[in-house]
N, C-alpha and C positions, 0 to 999 in steps of 0.2 A: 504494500500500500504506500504512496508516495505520501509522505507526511504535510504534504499544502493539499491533499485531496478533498478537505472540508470548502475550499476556493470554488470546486467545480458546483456545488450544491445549490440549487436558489436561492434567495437570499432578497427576502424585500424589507426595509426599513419605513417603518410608517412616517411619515415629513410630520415630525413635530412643531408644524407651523401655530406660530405667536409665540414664541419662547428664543432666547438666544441664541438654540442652535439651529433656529432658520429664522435668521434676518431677512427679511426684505426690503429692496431699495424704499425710502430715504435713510432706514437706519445705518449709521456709524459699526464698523467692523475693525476692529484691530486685534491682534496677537491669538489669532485663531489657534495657528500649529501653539504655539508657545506656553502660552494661561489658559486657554478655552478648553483646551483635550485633559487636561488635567484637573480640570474640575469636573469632567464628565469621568475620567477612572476615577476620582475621586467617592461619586456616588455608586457607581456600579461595586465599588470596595467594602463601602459603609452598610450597603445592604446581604454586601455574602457574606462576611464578617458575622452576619447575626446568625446565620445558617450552619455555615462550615469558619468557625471561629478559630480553630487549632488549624487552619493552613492559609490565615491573610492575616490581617494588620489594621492598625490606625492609620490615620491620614500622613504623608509625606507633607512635606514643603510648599510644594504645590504651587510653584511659581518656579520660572527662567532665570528673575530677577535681572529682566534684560535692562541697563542701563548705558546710554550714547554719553560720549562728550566731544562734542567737536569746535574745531576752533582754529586760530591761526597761531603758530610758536615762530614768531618773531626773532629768536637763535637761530633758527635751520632755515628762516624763511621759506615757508611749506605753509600749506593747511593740512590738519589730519582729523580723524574721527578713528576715536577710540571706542569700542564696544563691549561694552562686559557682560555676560550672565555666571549667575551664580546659582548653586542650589539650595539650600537648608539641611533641615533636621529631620532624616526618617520616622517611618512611627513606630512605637513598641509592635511587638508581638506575640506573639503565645512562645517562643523560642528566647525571649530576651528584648535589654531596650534595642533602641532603633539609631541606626547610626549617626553620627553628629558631621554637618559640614559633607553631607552627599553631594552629587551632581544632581541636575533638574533629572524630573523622573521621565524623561522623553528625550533622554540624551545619555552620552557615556563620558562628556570630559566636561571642563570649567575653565573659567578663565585663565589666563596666562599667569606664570610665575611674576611676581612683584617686581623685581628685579629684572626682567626683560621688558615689562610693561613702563616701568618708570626710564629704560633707556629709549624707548623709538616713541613715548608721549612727554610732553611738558609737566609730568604731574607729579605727586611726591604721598609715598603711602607714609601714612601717619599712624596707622593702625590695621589691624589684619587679625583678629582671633575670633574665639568662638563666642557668639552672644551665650551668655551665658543665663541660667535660668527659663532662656525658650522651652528646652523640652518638655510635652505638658505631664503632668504625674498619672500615676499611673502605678500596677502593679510591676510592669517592664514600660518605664517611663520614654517619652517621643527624643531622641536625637537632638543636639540643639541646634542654630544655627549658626551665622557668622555674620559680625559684622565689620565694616570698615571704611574709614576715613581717606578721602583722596584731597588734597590741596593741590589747589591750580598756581603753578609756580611761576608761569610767563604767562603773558596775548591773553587776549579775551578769549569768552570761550561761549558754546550754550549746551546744557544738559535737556537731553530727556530721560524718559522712563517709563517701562511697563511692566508691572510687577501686580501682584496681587494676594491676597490674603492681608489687605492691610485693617480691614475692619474687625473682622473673625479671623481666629488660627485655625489652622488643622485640626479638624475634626478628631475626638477621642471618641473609643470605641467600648464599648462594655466597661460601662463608668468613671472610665482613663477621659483625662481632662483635655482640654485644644492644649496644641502647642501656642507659643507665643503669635505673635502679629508682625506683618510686613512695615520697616519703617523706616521715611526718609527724612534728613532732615538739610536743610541749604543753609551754610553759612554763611551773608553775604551782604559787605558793608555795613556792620556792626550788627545786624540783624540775623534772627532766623526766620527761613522761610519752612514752614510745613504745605505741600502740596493741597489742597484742597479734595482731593481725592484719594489722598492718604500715600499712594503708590504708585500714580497714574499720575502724569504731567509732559510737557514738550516745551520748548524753546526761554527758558529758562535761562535769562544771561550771567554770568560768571566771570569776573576776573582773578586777576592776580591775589594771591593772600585766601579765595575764598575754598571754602574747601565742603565736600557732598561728604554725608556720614547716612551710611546704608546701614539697616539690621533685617538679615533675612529670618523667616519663620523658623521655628522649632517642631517637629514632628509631635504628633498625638499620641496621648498617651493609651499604654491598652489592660483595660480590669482596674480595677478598685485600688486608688494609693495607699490605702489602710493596706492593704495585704503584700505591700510590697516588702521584702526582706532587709531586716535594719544592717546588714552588711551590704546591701547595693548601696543604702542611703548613708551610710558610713564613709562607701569608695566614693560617694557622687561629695561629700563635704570635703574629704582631701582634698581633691581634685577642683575644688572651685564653682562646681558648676550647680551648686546654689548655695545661698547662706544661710547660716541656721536658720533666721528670721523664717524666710521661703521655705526653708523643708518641712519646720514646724508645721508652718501653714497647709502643706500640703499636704502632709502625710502622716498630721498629728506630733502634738509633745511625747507620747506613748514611746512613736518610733524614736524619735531622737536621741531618750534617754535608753533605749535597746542600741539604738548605733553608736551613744556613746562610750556602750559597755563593749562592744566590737575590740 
């Protein structure tokens, strides 16, 4: 049996017209392949999860985390457009948490090393680790994500963005909590700018000195955080990646005083 032989079979899809995934002209369309398919696995996930719970997961990232900078660098006398996406924080799953700092779930790599991106753009990483606290809790807690700081070093510039999860995180599955939220912030000319759509924006001008601070989603978390094992949450307070204040909150004073006998 040729393993694509489910391709030859018929196959009709009912046109879920008046819903996003059938726009009709004059509606607005953007990051269809990017953010849109990923909120469509995202549902088809959250519902076999309740079914067959020991072979899926919580919500992943769930965005590209596509972000533009283009602009003129005035040194190399050039224009260039720099493009970044990024992934987040997988979700738990009946195996364990979920990985932190994935690629988008509709791809296999991520942006460029820091250090080659800071030689061929005018820009300067200020920061680069993991958001810390994204991942949501959980019995096997969501993955976290990453955030990071670019300052515009020379030439004007303009940013956009198309990202999403910035309202809601990632869906938690069987009592496991959303992961964190999608979030930009523009630092620019003593001010900050927050997008009005949270993760969504375009033509956003930028100079010198000003600098984009991105924090992608944290994975969902999966089963009940009370039941999670106070040597995860012992390894997860080494490690940084919540503080006591947060673990408490999440997963009870009970556990913390169990993890701090670990």
């Amino acid at each position: 049996m040729l393993i694509n032989a489910g391709t030859f079979e018929p196959l009709h899809v009912i046109e879920p017209d008046g819903t996003f995934l059938y726009a009709r002209y004059p509606r607005p369309v953007s990051g269809c392949a990017a953010e849109v398919s990923q909120r469509i696995a995202e549902a088809v996930f959250a519902a076999l999860t309740q079914a067959i719970p020991d072979q899926l997961f919580a919500a992943p990232a769930g965005t590209s985390g596509n972000l533009g900078v283009g602009g003129y660098d005035p040194k190399r006398d050039r224009h260039y457009i720099m493009y970044l996406f990024t992934g987040g924080g997988y979700g738990g799953s009946h195996e364990g948490d979920g990985l932190s700092n994935g690629c988008s779930t509709i791809g296999i790599s991520k942006m460029p090393p820091i250090e080659v991106t800071e030689q061929y753009y005018p820009v300067l990483f200020e920061e680069f680790a993991l958001a810390v606290g994204t991942g949501g809790a959980g019995r096997h807690r969501g993955g976290m994500g990453v955030k990071y700081a670019i300052r515009i070093r020379r030439g004007e510039a303009r940013v956009s963005m198309v990202m999403d999860h910035g309202r809601v995180g990632p869906q938690g599955v069987l009592g496991g909590q959303d992961g964190g939220v999608n979030t930009v912030r523009i630092e620019a000319g003593g001010s900050t700018y927050v997008p009005p759509h949270l993760s969504k924006d375009q033509d956003i001008q930028v100079g010198p000195g000003d600098v984009v601070r991105v924090s992608t989603p944290g994975g969902g978390g999966y089963g009940d955080p009370r039941q999670r094992d106070p040597a995860l949450i012992a390894r997860d307070l080494r490690r940084g990646y919540y503080t006591e204040e947060q673990a408490a909150a999440l997963f009870g004073s009970g556990a913390i005083k169990a993890a701090a006998a670990e």
